[in-house]
C-alpha positions as CSV (number, residue, x, y, z in Angstrom):
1,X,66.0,12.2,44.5
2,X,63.3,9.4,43.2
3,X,62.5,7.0,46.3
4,X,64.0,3.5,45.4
5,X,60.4,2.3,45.8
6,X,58.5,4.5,44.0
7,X,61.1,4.3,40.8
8,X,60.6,0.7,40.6
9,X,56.3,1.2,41.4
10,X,56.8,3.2,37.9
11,X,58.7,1.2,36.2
12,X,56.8,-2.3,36.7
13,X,53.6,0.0,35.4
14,X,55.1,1.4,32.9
15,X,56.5,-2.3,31.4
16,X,53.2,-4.1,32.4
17,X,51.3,-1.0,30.2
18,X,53.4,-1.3,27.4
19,X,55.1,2.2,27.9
20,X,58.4,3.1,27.1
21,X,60.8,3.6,30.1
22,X,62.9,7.0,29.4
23,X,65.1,9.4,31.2
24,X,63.0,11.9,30.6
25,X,59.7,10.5,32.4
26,X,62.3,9.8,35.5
27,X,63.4,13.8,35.4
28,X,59.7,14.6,35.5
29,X,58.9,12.0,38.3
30,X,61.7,13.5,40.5
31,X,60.5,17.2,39.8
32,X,56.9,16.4,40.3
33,X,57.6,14.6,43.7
34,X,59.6,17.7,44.7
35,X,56.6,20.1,44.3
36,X,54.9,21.0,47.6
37,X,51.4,21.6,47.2
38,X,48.9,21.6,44.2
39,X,50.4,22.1,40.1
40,X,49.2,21.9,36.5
41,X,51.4,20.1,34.1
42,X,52.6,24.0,33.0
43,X,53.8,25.1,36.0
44,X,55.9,21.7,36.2
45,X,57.0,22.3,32.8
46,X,58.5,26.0,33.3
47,X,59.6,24.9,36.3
48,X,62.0,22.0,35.1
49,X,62.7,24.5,31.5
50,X,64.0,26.9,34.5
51,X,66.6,24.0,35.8
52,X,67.4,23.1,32.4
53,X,65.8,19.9,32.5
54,X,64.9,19.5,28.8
55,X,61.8,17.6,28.2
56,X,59.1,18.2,25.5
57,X,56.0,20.1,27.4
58,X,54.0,17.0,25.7
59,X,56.0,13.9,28.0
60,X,55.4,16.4,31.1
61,X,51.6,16.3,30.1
62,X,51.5,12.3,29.0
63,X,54.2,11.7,32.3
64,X,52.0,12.9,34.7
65,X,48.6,11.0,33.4
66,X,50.8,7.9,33.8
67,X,51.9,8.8,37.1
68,X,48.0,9.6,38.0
69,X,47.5,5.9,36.5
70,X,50.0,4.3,38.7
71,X,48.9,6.4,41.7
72,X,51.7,8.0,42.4
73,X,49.5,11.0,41.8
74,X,46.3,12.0,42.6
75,X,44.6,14.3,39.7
76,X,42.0,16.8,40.8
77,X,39.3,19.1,38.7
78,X,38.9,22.0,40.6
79,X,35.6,23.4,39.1
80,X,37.2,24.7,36.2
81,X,40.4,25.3,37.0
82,X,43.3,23.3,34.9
83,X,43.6,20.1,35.8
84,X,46.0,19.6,39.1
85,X,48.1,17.5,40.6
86,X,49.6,16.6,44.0
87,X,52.0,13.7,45.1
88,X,50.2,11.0,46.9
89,X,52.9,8.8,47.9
90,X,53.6,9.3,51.7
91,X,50.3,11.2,52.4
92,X,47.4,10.5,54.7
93,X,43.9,10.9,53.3
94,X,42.9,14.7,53.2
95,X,40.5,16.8,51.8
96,X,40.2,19.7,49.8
97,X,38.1,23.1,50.5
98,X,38.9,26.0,47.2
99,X,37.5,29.0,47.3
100,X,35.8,29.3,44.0
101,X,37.0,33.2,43.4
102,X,40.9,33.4,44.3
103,X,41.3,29.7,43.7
104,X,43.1,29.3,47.5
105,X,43.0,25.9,48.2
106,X,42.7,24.5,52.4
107,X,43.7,20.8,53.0
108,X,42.3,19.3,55.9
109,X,42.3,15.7,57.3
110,X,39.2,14.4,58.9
111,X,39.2,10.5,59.6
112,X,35.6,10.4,60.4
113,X,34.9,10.7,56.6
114,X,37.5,7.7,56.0
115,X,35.3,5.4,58.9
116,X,31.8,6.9,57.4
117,X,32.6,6.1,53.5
118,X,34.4,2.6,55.0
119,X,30.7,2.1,56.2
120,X,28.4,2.8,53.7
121,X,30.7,0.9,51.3
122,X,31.0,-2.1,53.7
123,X,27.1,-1.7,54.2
124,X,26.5,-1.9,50.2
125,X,29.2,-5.2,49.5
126,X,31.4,-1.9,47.6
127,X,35.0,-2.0,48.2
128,X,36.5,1.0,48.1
129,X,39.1,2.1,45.1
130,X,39.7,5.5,45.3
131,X,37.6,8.9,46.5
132,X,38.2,12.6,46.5
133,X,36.0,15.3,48.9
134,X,35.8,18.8,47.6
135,X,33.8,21.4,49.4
136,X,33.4,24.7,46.9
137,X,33.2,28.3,49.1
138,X,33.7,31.5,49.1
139,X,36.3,33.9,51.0
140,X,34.0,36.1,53.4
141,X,35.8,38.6,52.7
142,X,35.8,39.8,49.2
143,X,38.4,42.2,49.9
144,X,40.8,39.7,51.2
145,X,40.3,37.4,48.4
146,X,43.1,38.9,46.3
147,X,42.4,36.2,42.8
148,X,46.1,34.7,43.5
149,X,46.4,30.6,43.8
150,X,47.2,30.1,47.3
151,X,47.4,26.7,48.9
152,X,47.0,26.3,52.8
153,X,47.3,23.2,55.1
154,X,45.2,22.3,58.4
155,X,44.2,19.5,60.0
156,X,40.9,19.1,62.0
157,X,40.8,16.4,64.7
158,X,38.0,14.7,65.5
């Protein structure tokens, strides 16, 4: 189930942008928001053809750029990989760490980074609009780094 305020977040964007405001782009909203983790605009797609939500693969791909646009996503490149996608609504910043051979991904908050980049940009007259911190690595252990997309959560206090 779509938030009440997140539905009507979307649809003042999508009238203010001139966008049309269909079923479909609320079916892809409510699946997207119901994803845990980190997903390309294929993987949603199968996903909702496997609930027999019937939407064209291209609204799932245009949905979710206008869902990035109204920031109810965040959109990440990671080095290569598809382009991904993760719910922002309801999250605390956080950070991303991929390991650059089996594609597992480690989330981590870390506030001093929020107070640090709040400095510089205060220092510099900047306000901030949006940011993204991505740290590329390797599994030590090559053995143990089995190629599969993984996704993991931690948080590190200060």
């Amino acid at each position: 189930m779509i938030p009440e305020k997140v539905k009507e977040m979307f649809i003042t964007f999508l009238k203010k942008n001139a966008h049309r405001i269909t079923n479909e782009r609320f079916l892809i909203l409510d699946s997207a928001l119901n994803i845990e983790g980190h997903f390309d605009a294929d993987e949603l797609y199968l996903k909702m053809k496997n609930e027999y939500l019937q939407v064209s693969r291209a609204t799932v791909y245009n949905t979710l750029e206008l869902m990035s646009d109204c920031k109810i996503l965040t959109k990440h490149n990671f080095k290569g990989d598809r382009t991904r996608y993760e719910t922002k609504v309801g999250r605390k910043p956080h950070y991303h760490i991929i390991c650059i051979n089996c594609n597992k991904i480690i989330e981590f908050e870390y506030p001093m980074i929020e107070k640090i980049q709040n400095k510089i940009c205060k220092e510099n007259n900047l306000e901030i609009v949006d940011h993204t911190f991505q740290v590329f690595a390797k599994c030590e252990n090559a053995e143990k780094c089995d190629k599969k997309k993984q996704t993991n959560s931690s948080a590190i206090k200060e």
